[in-house]
C-alpha positions in Angstrom: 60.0 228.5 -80.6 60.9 228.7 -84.3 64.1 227.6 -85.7 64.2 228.2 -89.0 62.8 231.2 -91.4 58.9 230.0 -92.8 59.3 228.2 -96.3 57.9 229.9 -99.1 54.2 228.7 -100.3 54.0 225.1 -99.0 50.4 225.5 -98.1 47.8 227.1 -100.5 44.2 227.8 -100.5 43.5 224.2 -99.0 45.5 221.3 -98.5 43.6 219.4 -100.8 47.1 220.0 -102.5 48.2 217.4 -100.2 47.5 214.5 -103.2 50.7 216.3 -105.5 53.3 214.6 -104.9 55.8 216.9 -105.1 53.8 219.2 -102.8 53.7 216.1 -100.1 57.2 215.5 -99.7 58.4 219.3 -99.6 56.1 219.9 -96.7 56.7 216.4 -95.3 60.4 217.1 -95.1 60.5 220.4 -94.5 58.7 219.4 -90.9 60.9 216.7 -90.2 63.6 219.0 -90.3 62.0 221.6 -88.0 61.3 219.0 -85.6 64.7 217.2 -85.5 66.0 220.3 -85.2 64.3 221.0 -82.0 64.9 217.8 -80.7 68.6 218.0 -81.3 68.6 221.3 -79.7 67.7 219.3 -76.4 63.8 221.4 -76.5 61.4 220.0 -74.4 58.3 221.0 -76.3 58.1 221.3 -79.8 56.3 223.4 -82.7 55.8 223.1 -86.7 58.1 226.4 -87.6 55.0 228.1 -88.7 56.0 226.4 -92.2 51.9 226.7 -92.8 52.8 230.2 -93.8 54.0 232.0 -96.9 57.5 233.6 -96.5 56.2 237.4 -97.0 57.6 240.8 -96.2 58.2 240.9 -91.9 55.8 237.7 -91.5 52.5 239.4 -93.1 50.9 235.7 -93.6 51.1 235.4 -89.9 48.6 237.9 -90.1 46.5 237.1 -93.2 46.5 232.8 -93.3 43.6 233.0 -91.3 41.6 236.0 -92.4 42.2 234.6 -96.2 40.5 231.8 -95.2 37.1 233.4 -93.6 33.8 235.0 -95.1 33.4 238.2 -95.4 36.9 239.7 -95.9 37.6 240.7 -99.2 39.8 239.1 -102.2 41.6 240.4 -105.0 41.1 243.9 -103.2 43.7 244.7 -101.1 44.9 248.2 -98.8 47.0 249.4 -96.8 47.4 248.5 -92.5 45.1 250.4 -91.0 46.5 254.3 -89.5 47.6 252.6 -86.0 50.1 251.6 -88.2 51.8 254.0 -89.9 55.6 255.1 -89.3 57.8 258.1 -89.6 59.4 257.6 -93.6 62.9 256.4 -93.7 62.1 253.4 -91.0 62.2 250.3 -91.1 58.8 249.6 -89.9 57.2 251.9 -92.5 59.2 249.9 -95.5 57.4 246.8 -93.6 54.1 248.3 -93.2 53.8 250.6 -95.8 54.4 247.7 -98.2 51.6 245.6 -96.5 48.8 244.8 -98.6 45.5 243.5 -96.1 41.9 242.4 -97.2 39.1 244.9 -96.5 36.4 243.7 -94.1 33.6 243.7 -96.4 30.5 241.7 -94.7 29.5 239.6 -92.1 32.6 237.2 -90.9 32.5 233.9 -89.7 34.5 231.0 -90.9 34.8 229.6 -94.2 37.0 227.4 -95.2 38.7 225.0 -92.7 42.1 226.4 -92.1 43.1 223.1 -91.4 45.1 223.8 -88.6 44.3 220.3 -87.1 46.0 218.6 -90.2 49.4 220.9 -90.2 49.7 219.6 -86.4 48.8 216.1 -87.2 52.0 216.2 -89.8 54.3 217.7 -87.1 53.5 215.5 -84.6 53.5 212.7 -86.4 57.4 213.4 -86.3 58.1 213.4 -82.8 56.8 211.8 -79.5 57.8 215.6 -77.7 54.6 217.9 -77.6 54.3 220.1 -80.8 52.8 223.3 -79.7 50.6 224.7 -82.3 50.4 228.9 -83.0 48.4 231.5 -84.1 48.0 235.2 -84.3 45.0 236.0 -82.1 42.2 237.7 -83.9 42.0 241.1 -82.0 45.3 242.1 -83.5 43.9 241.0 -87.0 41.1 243.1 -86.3 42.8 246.4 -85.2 45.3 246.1 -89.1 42.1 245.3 -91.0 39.5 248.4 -92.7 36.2 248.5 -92.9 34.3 248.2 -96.2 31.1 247.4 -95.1 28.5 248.9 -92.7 27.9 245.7 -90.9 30.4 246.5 -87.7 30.7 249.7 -85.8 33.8 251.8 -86.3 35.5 250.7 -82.9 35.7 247.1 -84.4 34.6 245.6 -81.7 31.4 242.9 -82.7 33.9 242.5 -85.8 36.3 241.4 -83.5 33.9 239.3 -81.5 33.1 237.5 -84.5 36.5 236.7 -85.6 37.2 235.4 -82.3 34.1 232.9 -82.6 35.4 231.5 -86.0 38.6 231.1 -84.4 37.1 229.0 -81.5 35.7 226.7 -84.5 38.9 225.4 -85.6 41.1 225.7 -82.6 38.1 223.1 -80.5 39.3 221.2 -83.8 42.9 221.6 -83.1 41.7 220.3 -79.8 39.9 217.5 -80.8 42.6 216.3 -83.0 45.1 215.7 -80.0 46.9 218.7 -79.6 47.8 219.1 -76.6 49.7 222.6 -76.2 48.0 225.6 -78.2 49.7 229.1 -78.6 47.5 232.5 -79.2 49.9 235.2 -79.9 49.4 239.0 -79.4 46.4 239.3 -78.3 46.1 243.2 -77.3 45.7 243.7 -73.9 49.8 244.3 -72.8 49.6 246.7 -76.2 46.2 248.6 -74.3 48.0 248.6 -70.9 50.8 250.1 -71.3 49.9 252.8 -73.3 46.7 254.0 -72.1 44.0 253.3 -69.1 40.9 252.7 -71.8 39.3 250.2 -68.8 36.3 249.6 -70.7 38.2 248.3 -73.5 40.5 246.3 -71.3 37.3 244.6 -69.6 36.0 243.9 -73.2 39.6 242.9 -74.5 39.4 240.0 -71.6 36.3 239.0 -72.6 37.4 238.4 -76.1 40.0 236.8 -75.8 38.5 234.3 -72.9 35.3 233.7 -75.8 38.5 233.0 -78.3 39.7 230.2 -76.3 36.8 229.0 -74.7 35.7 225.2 -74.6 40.0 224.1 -74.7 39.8 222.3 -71.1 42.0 219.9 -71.9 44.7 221.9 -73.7 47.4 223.9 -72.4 46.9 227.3 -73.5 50.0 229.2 -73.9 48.9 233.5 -74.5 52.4 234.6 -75.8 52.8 238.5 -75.5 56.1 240.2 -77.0 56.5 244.1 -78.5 57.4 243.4 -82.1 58.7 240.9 -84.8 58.9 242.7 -87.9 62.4 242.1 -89.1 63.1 241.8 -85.5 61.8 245.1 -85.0 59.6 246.4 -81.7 57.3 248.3 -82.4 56.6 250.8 -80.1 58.3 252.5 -77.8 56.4 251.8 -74.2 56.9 247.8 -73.3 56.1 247.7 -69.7 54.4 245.1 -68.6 53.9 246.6 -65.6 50.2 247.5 -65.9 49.2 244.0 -67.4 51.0 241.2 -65.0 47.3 241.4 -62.9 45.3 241.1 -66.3 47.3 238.0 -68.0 47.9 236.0 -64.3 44.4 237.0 -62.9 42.0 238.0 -65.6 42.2 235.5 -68.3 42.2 232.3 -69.2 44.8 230.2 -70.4 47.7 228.4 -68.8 51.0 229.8 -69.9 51.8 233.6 -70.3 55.4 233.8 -72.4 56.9 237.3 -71.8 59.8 239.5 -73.5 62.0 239.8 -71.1 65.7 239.1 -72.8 65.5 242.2 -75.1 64.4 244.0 -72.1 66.6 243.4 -69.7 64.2 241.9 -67.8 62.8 244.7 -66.5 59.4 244.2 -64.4 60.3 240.9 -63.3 60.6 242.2 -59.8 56.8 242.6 -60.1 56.2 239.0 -60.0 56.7 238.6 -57.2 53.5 239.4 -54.8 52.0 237.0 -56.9 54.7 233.8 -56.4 52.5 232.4 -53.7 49.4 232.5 -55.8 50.1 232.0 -59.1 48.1 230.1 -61.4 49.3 230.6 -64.4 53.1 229.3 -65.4 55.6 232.3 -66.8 57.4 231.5 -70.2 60.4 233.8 -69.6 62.1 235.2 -72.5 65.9 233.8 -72.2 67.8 234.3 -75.5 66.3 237.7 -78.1 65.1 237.1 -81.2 66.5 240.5 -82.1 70.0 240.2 -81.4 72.1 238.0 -83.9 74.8 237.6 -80.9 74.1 233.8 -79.5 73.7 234.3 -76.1 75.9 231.1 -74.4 74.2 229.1 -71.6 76.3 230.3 -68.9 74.2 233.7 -69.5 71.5 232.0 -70.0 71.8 230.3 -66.7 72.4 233.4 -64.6 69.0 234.9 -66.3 67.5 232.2 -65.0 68.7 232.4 -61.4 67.4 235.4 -61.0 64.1 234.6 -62.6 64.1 232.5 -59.4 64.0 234.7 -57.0 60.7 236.4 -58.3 58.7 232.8 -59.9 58.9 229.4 -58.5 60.6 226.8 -60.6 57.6 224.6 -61.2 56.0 227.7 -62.9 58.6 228.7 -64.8 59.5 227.5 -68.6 62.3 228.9 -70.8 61.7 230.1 -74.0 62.9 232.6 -76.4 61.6 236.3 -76.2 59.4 235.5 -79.5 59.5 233.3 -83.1 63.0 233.3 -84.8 60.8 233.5 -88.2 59.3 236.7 -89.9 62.8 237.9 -90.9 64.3 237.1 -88.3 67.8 236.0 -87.9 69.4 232.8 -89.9 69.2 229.2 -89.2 72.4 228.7 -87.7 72.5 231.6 -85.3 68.5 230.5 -84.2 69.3 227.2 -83.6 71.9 227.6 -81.5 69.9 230.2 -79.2 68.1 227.3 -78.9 70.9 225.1 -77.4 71.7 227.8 -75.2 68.6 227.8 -73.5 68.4 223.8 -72.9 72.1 223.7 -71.9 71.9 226.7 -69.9 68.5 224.8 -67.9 70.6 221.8 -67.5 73.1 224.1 -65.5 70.1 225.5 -63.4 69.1 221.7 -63.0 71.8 220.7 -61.9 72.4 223.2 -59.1 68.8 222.4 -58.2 69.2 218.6 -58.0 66.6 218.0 -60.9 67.1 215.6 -63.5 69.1 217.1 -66.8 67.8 217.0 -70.6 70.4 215.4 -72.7 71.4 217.6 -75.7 72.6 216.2 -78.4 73.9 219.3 -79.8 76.5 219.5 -77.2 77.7 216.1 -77.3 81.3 216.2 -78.4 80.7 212.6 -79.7 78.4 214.0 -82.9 80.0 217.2 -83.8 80.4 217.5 -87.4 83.8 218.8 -87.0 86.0 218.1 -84.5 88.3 220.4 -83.1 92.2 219.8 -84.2 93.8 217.3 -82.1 90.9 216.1 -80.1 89.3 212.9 -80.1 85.7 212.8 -79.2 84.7 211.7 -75.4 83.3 208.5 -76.6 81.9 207.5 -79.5 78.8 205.6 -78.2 76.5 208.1 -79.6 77.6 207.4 -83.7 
């Protein structure tokens, strides 16, 4: 879940940077503050803030911090996102993509430089003794924004795809092997696929892809977050059913942890969850609070969301998150950090009712507010 807005160019080319001094303690302290921001917002699992990334137009380094780093794609030479992309003038979305500016494909990829994803975690969870989740775009939707400038990969981008997902294995089994525990791959296509067409064939090899991507991570949980836009908060397209994907992301792939949109959505398909409450494998990372919305939902909502997310998913498989990152242009710190809050304080309601044991949030704690209200005294003072 991300708290705060990406800071601008903290990590170049390589983080061989990391000997500058300056450059040290920016980063440095930029991730402590991530991470005691989380932890004061009563989260149970942590992540880095995605401050690995440059602070561009609608979160294009999401996109490109990988791809930057590989052989075979381009530099200096940049074009537009490919036509899938393109939106009516006058929109928001074609301001964001029109701007856009992607590497060509232009020869054989596989990895080149380390992207060094193992040493951004190391730094984060150096911070904390919570879990820091690490995330990245998957490759197939890197694929499908990238042209082709080279005759090395058929038009339908699929062994170019195959590839990228291979180099991608590389360094997440080094993420792995580093100690991460909890590794996100976001967007890969297949919900995108589902729900607007019945291609099979390139369901079957999207699944394949994306199993190859995170092959070998036994001992990680892998979270496959799925949501239907964050470009400026933006969705972006109009069908977001995920009504023709639930048996592909609970029975199809690997991975441990589908997250859903559901907040923004009015959780709509949820009901669909439940023929597979008995069986389920996989646990359901419900969208609680939007990322679009700038109004804080409070936890009382929050609670009753979840509630009824109970009646379709089991509470052992359930985990509370937001419907996607608060980064990318998203909304500001303050309103994104108290989302956050909402959803532990509105868990410890659920908890409660359910006899579990409660996550203290220090947030709420009248004890540390910064400002008290007028003519109150704070409940104890044990916590200064």
């Amino acid at each position: 879940m991300l708290l705060t807005e990406s800071v601008d160019n903290f990590i170049s080319d390589s983080l061989d940077d990391f000997v500058d001094a300056r450059y040290r303690e920016e980063l440095t302290d930029a991730l402590s503050v991530v991470i005691s921001d989380q932890e004061r917002a009563g989260l149970d699992i942590l992540t880095n803030g995605d401050y690995h990334l440059d602070a561009d137009l609608a979160g294009r380094s999401w996109l490109l911090y990988p791809v930057e780093r590989m052989a075979g794609i381009g530099s200096g030479d940049t074009l537009p996102a490919s036509d899938e992309w393109v939106y009516p003038p006058g929109s928001l979305l074609a301001e964001v993509f029109g701007s856009w500016r992607l590497p060509p494909v232009v020869g054989r990829v596989e990895a080149g430089g380390p992207l060094e994803f193992d040493k951004l975690w190391r730094i984060a969870q150096s911070r904390t003794d919570r879990p820091v989740k690490f995330g990245t775009v998957s490759t197939q939707i890197v694929a499908g924004m990238l042209e082709l400038r080279t005759d090395e990969y058929a038009p339908n981008k699929h062994d170019l795809m195959w590839e990228l997902a291979t180099a991608m294995n590389r360094e997440l089994r080094k993420l792995a092997d580093a100690g991460c525990k909890v590794i996100q791959i976001e967007e890969p296509l297949m919900h995108f696929v589902a729900a607007t067409s019945r291609d099979e064939a390139y369901i079957d090899f999207l699944v394949d892809c994306f199993n190859h991507e995170v092959a070998g991570l036994d001992d990680v949980e892998v979270w496959i977050h799925t949501c239907w836009g964050n470009a400026n908060m933006q969705r972006v397209q109009r069908s977001t059913s995920y009504a023709e994907a639930i048996e592909i992301f609970l029975e199809r792939i690997g991975g441990d942890v589908w997250t859903i949109e559901m907040k923004d959505r009015d959780y709509a398909d949820l009901e669909l969850f439940r023929p597979y409450r008995d069986r389920m494998r996989k646990k359901v990372a419900l969208g609680v609070v939007s990322h679009r919305s700038l109004q804080v939902e409070t936890p009382e909502e929050v609670a009753a969301y979840i509630r009824y997310a109970l009646n379709y998913i089991d509470p052992e498989k359930l985990v509370l998150t937001s419907d996607c990152g608060f980064g990318r242009g998203g909304p500001n710190r303050l309103v994104a950090f108290y989302k956050a809050t909402s959803i532990a304080q509105g868990a410890n309601i659920v908890r409660r009712e359910l006899g579990f044991e409660e996550t203290r949030v220090r947030a709420a704690d009248p004890a540390t507010q910064i400002d008290l209200p007028r003519g109150r005294a704070p409940d104890s003072f044990e916590a200064l």
